[in-house]
MIDO-219127 format. One record per residue: x, z, y of N, C-alpha, C in turn; residue in three letters. Coordinates in steps of 0.1 Angstrom, whole numbers. Each point is the difference from the previous one (the first is absolute). Layout:
N
{{X,Z,Y},{X,Z,Y},{X,Z,Y},'Ala'}
...
% end
This chain:
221
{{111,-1483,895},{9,4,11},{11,-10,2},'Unk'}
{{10,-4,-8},{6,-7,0},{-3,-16,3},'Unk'}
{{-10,-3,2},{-8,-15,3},{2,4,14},'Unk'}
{{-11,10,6},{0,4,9},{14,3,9},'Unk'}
{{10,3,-6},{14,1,7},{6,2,-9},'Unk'}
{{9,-10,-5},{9,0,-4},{14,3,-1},'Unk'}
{{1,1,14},{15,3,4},{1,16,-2},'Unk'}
{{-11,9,0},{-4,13,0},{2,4,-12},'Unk'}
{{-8,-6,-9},{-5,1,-17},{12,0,-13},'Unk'}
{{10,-19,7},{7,-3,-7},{5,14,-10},'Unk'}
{{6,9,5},{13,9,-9},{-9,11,-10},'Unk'}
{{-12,-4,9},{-11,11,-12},{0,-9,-9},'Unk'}
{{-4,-12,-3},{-10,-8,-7},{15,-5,-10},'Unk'}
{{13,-5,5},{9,-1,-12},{-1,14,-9},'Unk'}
{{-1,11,6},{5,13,-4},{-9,3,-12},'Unk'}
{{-17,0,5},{-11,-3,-13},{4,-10,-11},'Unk'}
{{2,-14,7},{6,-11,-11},{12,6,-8},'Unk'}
{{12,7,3},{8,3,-10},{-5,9,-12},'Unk'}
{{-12,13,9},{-4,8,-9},{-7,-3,-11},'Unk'}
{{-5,-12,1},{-8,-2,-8},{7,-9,-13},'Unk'}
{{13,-11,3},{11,-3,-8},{4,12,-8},'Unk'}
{{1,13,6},{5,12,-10},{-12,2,-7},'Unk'}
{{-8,1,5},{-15,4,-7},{-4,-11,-15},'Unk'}
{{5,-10,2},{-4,-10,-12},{15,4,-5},'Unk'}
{{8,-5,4},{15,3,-8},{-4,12,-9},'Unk'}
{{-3,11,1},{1,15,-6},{-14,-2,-13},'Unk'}
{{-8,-13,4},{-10,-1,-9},{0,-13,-9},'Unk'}
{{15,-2,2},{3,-11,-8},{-8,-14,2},'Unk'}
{{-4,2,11},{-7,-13,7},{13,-10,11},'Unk'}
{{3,-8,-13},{16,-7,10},{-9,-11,6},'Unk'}
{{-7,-5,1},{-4,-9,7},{-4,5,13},'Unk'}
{{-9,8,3},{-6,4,11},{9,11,6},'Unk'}
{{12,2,-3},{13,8,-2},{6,-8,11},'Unk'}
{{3,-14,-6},{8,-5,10},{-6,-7,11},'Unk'}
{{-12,-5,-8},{-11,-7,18},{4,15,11},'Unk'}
{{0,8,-4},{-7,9,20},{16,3,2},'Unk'}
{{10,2,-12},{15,0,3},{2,-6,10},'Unk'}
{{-4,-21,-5},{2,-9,6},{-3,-3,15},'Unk'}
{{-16,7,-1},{-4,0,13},{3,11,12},'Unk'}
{{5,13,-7},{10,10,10},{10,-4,4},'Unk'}
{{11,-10,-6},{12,-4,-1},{-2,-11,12},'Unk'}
{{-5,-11,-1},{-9,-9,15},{-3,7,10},'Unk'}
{{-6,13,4},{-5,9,11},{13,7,4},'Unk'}
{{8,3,-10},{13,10,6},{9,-11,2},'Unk'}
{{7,-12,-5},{6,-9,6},{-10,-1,14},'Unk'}
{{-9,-3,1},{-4,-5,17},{2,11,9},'Unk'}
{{-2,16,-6},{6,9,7},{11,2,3},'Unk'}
{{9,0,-8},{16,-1,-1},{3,-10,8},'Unk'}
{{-6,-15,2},{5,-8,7},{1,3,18},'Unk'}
{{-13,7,1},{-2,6,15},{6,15,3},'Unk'}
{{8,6,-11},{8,10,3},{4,8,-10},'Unk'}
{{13,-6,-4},{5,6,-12},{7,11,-4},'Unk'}
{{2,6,11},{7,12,-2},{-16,9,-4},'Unk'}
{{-10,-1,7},{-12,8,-7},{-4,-3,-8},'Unk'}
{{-1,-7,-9},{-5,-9,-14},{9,-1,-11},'Unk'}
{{16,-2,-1},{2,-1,-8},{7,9,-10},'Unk'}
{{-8,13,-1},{-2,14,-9},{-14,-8,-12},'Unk'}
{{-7,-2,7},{-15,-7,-4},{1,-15,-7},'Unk'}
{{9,-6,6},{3,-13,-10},{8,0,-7},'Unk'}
{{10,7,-3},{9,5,-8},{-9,7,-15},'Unk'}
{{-8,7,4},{-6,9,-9},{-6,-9,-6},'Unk'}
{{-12,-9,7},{-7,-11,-10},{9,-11,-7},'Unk'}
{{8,-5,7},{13,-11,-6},{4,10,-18},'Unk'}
{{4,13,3},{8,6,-10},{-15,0,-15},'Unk'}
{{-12,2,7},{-12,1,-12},{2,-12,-7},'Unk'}
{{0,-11,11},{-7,-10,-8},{15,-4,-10},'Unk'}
{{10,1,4},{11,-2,-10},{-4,6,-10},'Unk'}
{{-3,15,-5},{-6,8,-9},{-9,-6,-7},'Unk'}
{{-12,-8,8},{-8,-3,-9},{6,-13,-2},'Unk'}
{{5,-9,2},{5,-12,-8},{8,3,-10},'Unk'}
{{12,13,2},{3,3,-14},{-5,2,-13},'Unk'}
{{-13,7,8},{-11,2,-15},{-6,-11,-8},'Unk'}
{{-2,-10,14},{-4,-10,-9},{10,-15,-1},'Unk'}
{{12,9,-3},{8,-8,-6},{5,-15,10},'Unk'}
{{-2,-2,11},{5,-11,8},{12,13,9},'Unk'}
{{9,-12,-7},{12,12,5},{6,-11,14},'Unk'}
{{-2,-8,-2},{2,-10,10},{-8,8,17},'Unk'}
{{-13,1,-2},{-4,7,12},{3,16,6},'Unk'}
{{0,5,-13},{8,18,-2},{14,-1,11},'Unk'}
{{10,-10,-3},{11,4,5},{2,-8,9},'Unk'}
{{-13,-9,8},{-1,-4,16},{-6,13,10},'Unk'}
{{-14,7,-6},{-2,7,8},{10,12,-2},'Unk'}
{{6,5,-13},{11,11,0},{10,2,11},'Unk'}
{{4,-14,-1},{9,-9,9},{-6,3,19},'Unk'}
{{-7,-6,0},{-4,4,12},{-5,16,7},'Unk'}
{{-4,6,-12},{-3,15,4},{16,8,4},'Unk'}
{{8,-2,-9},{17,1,-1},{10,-2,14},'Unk'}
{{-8,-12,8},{3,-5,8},{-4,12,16},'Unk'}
{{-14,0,-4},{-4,9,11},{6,12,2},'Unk'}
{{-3,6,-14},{4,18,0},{13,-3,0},'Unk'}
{{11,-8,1},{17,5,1},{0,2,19},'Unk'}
{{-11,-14,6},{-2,6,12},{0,8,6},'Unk'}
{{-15,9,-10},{-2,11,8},{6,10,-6},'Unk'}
{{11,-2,-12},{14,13,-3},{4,4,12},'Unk'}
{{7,-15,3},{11,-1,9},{-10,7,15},'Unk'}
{{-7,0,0},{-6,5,14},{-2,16,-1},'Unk'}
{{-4,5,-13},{-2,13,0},{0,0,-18},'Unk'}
{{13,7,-2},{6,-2,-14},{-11,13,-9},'Unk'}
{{1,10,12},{-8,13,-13},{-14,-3,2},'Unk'}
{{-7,-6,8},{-13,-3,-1},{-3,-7,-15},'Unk'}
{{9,-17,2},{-3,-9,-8},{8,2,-15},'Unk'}
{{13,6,-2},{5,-4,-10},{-8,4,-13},'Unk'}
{{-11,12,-1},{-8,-6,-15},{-6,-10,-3},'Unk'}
{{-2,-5,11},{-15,-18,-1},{12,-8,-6},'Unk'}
{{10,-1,11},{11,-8,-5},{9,0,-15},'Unk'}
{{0,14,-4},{3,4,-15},{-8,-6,-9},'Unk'}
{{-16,1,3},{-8,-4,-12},{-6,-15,4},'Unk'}
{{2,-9,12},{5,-16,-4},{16,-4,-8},'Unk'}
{{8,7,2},{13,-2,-7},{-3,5,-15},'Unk'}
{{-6,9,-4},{-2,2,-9},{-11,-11,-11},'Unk'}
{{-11,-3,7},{-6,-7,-4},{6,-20,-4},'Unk'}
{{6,0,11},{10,-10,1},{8,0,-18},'Unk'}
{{7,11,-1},{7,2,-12},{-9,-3,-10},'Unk'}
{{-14,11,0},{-5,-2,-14},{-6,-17,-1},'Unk'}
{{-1,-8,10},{-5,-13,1},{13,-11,-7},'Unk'}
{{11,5,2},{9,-8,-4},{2,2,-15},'Unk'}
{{1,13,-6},{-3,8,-7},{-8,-14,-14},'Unk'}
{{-11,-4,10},{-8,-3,-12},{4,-11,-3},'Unk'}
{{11,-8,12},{3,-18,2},{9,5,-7},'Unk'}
{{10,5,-7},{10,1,-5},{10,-3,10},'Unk'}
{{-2,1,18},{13,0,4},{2,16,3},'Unk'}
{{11,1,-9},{10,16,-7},{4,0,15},'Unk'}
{{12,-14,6},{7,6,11},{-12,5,13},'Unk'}
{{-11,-4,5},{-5,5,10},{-9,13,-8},'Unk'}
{{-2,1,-8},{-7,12,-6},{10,8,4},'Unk'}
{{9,3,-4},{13,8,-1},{0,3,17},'Unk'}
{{5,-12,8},{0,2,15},{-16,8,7},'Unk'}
{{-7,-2,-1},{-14,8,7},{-4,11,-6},'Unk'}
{{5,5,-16},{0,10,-6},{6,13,4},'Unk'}
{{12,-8,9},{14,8,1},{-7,3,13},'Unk'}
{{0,-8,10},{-7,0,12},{-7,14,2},'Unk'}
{{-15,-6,-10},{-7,16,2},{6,12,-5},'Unk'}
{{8,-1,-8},{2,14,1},{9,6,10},'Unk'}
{{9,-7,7},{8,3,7},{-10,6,7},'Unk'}
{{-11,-6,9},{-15,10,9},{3,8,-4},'Unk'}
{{-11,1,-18},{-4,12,-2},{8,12,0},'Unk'}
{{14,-5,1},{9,13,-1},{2,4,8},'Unk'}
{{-3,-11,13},{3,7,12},{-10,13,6},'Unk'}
{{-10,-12,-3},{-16,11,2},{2,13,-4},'Unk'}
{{3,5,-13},{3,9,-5},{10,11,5},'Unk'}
{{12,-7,4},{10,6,9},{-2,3,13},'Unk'}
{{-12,-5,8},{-3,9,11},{1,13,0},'Unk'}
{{-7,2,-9},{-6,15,-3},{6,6,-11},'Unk'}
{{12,6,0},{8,5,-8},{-4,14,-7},'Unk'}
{{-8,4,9},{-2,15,-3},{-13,3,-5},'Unk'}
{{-6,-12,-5},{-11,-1,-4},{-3,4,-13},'Unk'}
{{-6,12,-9},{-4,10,-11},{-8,-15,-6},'Unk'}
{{-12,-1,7},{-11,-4,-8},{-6,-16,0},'Unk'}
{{2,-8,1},{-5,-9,5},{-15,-5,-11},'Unk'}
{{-14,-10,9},{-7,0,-3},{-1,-19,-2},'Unk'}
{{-3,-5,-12},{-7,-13,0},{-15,0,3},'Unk'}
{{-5,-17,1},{-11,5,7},{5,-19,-4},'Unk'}
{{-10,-1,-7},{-6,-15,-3},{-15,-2,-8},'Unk'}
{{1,-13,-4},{-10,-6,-8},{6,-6,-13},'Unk'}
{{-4,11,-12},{4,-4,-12},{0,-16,-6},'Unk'}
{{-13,-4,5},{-9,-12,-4},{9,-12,5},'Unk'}
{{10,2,13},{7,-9,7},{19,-1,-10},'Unk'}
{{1,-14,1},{14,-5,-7},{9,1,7},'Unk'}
{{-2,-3,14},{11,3,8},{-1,15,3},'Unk'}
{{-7,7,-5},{6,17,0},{11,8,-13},'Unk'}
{{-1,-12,-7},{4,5,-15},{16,6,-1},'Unk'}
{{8,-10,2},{15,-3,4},{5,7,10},'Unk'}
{{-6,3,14},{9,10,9},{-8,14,0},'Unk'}
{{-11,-3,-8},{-1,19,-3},{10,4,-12},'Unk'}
{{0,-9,-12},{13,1,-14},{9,1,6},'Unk'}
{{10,-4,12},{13,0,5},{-2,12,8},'Unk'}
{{-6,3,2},{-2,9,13},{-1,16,-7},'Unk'}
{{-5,1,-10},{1,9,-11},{11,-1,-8},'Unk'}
{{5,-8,-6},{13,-1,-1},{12,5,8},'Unk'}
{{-4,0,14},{11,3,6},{-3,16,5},'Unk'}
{{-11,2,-3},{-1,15,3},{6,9,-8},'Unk'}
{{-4,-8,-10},{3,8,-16},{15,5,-3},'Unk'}
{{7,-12,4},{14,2,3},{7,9,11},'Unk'}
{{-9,0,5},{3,10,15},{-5,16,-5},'Unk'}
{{-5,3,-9},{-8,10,-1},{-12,6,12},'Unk'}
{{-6,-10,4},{-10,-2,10},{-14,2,-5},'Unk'}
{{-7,14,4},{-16,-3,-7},{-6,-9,8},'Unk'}
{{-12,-12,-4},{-10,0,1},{-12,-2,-4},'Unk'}
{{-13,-1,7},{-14,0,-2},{-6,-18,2},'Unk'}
{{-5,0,-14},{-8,-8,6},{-19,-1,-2},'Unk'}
{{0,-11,15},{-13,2,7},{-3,-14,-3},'Unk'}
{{-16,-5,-5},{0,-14,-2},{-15,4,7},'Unk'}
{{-5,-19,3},{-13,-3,3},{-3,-18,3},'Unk'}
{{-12,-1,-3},{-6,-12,-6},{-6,-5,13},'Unk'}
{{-5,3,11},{-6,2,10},{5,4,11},'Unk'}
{{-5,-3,15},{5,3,11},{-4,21,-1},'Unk'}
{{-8,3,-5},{-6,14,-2},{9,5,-10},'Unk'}
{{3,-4,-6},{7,5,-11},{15,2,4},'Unk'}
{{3,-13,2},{16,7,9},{0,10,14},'Unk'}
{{-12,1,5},{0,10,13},{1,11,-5},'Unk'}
{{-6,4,-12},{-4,11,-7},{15,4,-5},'Unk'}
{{7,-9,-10},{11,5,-3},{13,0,8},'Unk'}
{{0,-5,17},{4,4,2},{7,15,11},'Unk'}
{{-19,3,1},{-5,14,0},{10,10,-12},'Unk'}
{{0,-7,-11},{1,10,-14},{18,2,4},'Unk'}
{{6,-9,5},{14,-2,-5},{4,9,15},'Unk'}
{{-7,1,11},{5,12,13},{-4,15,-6},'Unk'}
{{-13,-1,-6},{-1,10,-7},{9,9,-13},'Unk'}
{{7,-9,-5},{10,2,-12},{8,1,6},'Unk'}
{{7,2,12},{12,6,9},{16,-14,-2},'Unk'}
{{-10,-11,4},{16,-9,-3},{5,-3,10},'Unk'}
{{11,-4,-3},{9,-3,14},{-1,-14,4},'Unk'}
{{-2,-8,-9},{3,-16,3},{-13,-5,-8},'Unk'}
{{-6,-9,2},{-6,-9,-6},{5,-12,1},'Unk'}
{{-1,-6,-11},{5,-12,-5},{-16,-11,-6},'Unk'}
{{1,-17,12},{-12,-2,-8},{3,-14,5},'Unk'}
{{1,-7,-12},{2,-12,-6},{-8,-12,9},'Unk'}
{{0,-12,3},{-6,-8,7},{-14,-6,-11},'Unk'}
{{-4,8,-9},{-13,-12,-5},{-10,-3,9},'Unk'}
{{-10,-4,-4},{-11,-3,8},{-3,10,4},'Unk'}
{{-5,10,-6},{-10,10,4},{4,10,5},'Unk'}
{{16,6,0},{6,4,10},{1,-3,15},'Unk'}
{{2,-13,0},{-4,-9,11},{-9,0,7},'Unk'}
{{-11,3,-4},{-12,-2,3},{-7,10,6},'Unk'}
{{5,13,-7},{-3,17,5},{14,0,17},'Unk'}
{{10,-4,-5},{12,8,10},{-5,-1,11},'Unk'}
{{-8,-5,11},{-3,2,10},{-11,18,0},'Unk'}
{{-8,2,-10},{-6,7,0},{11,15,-6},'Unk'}
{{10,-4,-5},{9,10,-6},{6,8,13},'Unk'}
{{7,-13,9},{3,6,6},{-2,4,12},'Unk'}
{{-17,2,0},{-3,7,13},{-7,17,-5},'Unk'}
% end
């Protein structure tokens, strides 16, 4: 199809290439992890180039993975170019619509932190640490009247670790119940988060990993 017309195809054919970067990423396959990364990241730059207010939700998202996966494998050098550039897009699209974007933007600032984290620079750790939580507090303070709130990640994912721990932490402090809902799979997160409207919550809360990523279009229809 995309041979055939490409100008038509392009936004499908990055979109398969990224899923398939999560699909090796989640199977510890970092090689073929970052090839289709690399190759969605080439298709969404050409899209973003011919219109970027519609594209760059989608290059932002891939920019933010492959930072993830260079963290894992230890080239921090490339981690905190694409972090860096993911950081760049989403403060864009804060500043354009602050309650849509400020969780994406919480969990590159967050991710940001734990990347400095590992370089031993204390002062930017400290700065993009502080960062995200200022979001997540905010997040949280929309909805003041909120009894129950619901997580809803991928255990298996690193960048879920830290702003589900803070994010429990801050509930805990609040005297705030919640539930949590986990899944490994696009099926698995649809399912739980079937479970978590069913368990009567008011807020769901759900972290930027891959595989959250990967379901949210299907979440939220």
């Amino acid at each position: 199809l995309f041979a055939q017309n490409p100008d038509a195809y392009l936004a499908d054919l990055a979109m398969t290439q990224h899923n398939l970067g999560v699909l090796y990423y989640d199977l510890h396959d970092y090689t073929n992890s970052e090839k289709y990364y690399k190759l969605a990241l080439e298709n969404k730059e050409h899209l973003f180039a011919q219109n970027p207010d519609a594209y760059r939700v989608d290059l932002a998202m891939t920019q933010n993975n492959l930072g993830a996966l260079y963290k894992d494998l230890q080239d921090f050098t490339n981690s905190e170019k694409y972090h860096k550039l993911a950081l760049e897009n989403r403060e864009l699209l804060f500043a354009q619509n602050p309650d849509a974007y400020r969780a994406n933007l919480a969990s590159t600032q967050n991710n940001l932190g734990i990347l400095y984290n590992n370089l031993h620079d204390y002062t930017n750790c400290e700065k993009y640490l502080k960062l995200a939580l200022e979001n997540y507090e905010q997040l949280f303070a929309q909805n003041p009247d909120a009894k129950k709130i619901g997580f809803l990640y991928d255990q298996g994912q690193d960048s879920s670790t830290t702003p589900i721990a803070n994010a429990k932490a801050y509930l805990d402090e609040k005297g705030i119940e919640y539930v949590d809902r986990t899944g490994t799979t696009t099926d698995e997160v649809m399912l739980a988060a079937d479970a978590l409207v069913a368990a009567g919550v008011d807020a769901v809360f759900t972290p930027t990993d891959n595989t959250i990523m990967t379901a949210e279009l299907g979440i939220y229809e």
